[in-house]
C-alpha positions in Angstrom: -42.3 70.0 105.5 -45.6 69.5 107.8 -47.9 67.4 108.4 -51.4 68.4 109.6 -54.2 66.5 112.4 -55.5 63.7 110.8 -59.1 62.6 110.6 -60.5 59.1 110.9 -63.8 57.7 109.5 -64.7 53.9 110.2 -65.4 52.1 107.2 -67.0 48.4 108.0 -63.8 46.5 109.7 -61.2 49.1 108.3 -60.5 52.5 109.2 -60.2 56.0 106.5 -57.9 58.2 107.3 -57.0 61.6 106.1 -54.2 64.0 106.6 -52.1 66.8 104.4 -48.4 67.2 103.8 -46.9 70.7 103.5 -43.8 70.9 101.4 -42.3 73.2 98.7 -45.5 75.9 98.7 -47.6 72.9 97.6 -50.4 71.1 100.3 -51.2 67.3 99.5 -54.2 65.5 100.1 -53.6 62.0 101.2 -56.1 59.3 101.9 -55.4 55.8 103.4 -57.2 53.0 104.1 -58.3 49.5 102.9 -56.9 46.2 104.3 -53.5 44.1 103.9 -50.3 44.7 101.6 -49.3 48.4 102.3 -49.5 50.3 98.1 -49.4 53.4 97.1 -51.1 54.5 94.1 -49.3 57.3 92.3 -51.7 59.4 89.7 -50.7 61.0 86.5 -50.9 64.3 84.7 -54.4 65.3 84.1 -55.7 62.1 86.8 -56.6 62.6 90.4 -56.9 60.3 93.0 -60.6 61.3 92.9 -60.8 59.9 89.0 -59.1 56.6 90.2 -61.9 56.1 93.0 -63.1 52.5 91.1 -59.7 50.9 90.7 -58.9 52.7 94.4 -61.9 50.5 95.8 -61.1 47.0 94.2 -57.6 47.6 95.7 -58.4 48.5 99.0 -60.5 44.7 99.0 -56.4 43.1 99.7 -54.4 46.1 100.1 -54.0 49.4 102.7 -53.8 51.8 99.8 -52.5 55.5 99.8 -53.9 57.8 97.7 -53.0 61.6 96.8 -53.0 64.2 94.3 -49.9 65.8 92.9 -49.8 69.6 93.1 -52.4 71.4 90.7 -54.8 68.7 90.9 -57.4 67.7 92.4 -57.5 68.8 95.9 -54.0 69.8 96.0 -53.1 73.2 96.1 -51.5 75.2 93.2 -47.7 75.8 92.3 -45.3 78.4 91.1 -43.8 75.4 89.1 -44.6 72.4 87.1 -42.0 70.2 86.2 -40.7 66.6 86.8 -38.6 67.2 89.4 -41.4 69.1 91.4 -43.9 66.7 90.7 -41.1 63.8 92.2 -40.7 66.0 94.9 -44.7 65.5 96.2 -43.9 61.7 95.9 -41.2 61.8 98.0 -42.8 63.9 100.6 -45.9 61.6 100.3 -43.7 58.8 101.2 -41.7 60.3 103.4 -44.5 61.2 105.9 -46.1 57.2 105.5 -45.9 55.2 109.0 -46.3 51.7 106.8 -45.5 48.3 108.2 -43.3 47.4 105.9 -42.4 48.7 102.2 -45.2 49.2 99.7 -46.4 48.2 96.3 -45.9 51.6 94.5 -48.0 52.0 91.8 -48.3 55.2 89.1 -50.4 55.3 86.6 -48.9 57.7 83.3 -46.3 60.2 84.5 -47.2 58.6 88.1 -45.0 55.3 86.9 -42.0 57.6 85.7 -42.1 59.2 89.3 -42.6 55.4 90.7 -38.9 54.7 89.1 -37.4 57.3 89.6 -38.0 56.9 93.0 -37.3 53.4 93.3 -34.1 53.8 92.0 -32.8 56.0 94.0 -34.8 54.4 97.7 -34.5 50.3 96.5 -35.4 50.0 100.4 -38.3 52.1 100.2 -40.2 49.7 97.7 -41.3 46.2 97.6 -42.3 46.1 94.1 -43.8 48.4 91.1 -46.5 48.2 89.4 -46.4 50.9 86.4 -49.5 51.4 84.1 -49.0 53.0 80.8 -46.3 55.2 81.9 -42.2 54.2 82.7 -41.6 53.4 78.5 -38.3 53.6 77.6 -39.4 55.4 74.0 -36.6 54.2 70.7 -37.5 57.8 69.6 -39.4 61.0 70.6 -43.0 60.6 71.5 -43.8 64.4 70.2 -42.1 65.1 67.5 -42.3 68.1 65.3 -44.5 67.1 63.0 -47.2 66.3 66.1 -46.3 69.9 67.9 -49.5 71.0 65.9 -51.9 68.0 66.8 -50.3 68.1 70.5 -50.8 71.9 70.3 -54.5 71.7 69.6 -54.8 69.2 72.3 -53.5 71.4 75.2 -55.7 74.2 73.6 -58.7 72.0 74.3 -57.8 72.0 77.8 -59.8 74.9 78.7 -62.8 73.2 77.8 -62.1 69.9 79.9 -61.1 71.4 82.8 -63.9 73.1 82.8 -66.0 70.0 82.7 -63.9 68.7 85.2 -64.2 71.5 87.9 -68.3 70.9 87.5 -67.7 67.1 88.8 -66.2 69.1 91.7 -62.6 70.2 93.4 -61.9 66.7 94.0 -61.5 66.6 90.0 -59.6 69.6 88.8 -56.6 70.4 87.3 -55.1 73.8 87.5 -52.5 73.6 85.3 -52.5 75.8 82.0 -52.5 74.6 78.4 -49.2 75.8 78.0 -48.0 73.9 81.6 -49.2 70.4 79.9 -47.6 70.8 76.6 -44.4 72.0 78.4 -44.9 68.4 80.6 -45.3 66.1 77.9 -42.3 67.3 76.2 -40.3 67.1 79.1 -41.6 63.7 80.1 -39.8 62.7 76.5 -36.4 63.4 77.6 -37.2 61.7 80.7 -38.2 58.8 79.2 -35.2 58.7 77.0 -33.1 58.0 79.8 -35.1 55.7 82.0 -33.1 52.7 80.9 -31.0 54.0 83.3 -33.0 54.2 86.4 -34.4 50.6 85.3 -31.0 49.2 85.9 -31.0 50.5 89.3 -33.6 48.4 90.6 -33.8 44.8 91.8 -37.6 44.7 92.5 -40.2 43.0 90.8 -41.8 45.0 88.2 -45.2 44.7 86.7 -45.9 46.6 83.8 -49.8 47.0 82.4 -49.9 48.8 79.2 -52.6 49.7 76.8 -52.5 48.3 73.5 -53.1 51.2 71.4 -52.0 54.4 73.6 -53.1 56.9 70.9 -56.7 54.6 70.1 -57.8 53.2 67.0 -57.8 55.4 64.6 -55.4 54.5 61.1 -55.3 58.8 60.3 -52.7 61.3 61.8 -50.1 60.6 64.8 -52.0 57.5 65.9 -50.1 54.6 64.0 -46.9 55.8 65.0 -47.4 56.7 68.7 -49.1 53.1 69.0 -45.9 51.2 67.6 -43.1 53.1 69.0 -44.6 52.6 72.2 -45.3 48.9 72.2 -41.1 49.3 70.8 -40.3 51.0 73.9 -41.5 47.8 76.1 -39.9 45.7 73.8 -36.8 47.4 74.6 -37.2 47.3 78.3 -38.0 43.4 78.3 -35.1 42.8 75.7 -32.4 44.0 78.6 -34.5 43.1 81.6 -36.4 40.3 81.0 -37.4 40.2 84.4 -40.0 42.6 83.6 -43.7 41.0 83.4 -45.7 42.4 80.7 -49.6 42.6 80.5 -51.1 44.2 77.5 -55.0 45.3 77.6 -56.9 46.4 74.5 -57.6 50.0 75.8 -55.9 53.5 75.3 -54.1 55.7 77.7 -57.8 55.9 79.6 -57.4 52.6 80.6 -57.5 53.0 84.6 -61.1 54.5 83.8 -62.3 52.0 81.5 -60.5 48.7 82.7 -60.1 49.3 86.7 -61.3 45.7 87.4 -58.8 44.2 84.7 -56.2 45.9 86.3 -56.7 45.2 89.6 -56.7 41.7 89.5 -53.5 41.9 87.6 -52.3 43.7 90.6 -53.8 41.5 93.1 -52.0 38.2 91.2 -49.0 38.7 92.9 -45.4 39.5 91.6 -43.8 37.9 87.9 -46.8 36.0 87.8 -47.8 37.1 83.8 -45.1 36.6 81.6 -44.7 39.1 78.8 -47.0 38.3 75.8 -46.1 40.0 72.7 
């Protein structure tokens, strides 16, 4: 693993800084700066750090915040492979290559919270605390069943067509990973998920979780119903054997780091355990 020059750009009374890591094939973009509490904001599948720019700037107001894009997106070079394990990988080098003052706020959005536990539960000095948005849900059942494989199907099929809306907002918002790469992902991230209870018991640090209320929207037709309950179950679940978990719920979908970025950084900014779970 490598690490290349950095670059500095002055920003009022707080300085930008910008530097790649080299690891596994892959290069990683990372951006730093902001003011305060060191975090680290950990995107999902399909985000880049580029899509989390508004929650990225309210952050940066009380924290020094890291930013990067996992391998295939955004400015992050391309893989041979997409999996879990890779994408954990590109964490840990991230991490690995920080000069912080002391351990961060680690926060992932989606499959950026699974990564977030994973790796807190194997490095509980790394971490001060997690804060994990829609992602980390212990699921009761499968997410994808068969009965969704065609809905889910048609979803990564209209992948094409939003990446290539994406790549006209620039590199800083692409995705490079194939139709068949994301269906793949999400069906893996089930069986991760059906085992996090596990890597939850590992950890002893304040958790924050901020979940959308209706992960699958509105709508009372197809999938939607039951992908909405069974993953306000899986949080139930979680609290149920660690109650030390704080829960905030926002009416939103999974797009809710786009569409509530102020919400949830006040959340963030309130300090550890201080919103009890409200169900």
């Amino acid at each position: 693993m490598s690490t290349d020059d950095e670059e500095r750009i002055e920003r009022g009374n707080w300085t930008m800084q910008h530097f790649t890591v080299h690891h596994d094939g892959v290069t990683i973009p990372i951006y730093r700066g902001g003011r305060g509490r060191p975090l680290v904001l950990c995107p999902g599948l399909n985000s880049t750090q580029a899509d989390l720019h508004e929650l990225t700037e309210l952050l940066r107001r009380d924290h020094d915040v890291v930013t990067f894009d996992i391998r295939g997106h955004g400015l992050a070079s391309a893989a041979e492979r997409y999996s879990f394990d890779a994408f954990l990988g590109d964490l840990i080098a991230v991490l690995a290559e920080l000069d912080l003052p002391s351990a961060p706020v680690l926060v992932g959005y989606s499959l950026g919270a699974d990564l977030a536990v994973h790796y807190a539960a194997e490095r509980p000095d790394a971490v001060a605390e997690l804060v994990l948005i829609d992602g980390a849900n212990p699921l009761p059942e499968p997410f994808i069943t068969e009965a969704d494989l065609t809905e889910f199907c048609a979803m990564a099929d209209d992948q094409t067509t939003w990446q290539e809306a994406q790549r006209a907002k620039g590199a800083a918002h692409q995705v490079l990973l194939t139709a068949q790469n994301i269906l793949d992902l999400n069906l893996e991230i089930d069986v991760v998920r059906s085992a996090i209870l596990d890597r939850y018991r590992k950890i002893d640090h304040p958790i924050r979780m901020i979940m959308s209320m209706s992960i699958a929207g509105g709508s009372g037709e197809g999938g939607a119903p039951r992908h909405n309950r069974i993953w306000r179950s899986g949080i139930e679940r979680l609290v149920r054997e660690r109650p030390y978990v704080s829960t905030s719920w926002l009416d939103a979908d999974h797009r809710l780091v786009f569409t509530h970025a102020s919400e949830i950084a006040e959340i963030i900014r309130s300090g550890p355990l201080s919103r009890q779970a409200d169900f």
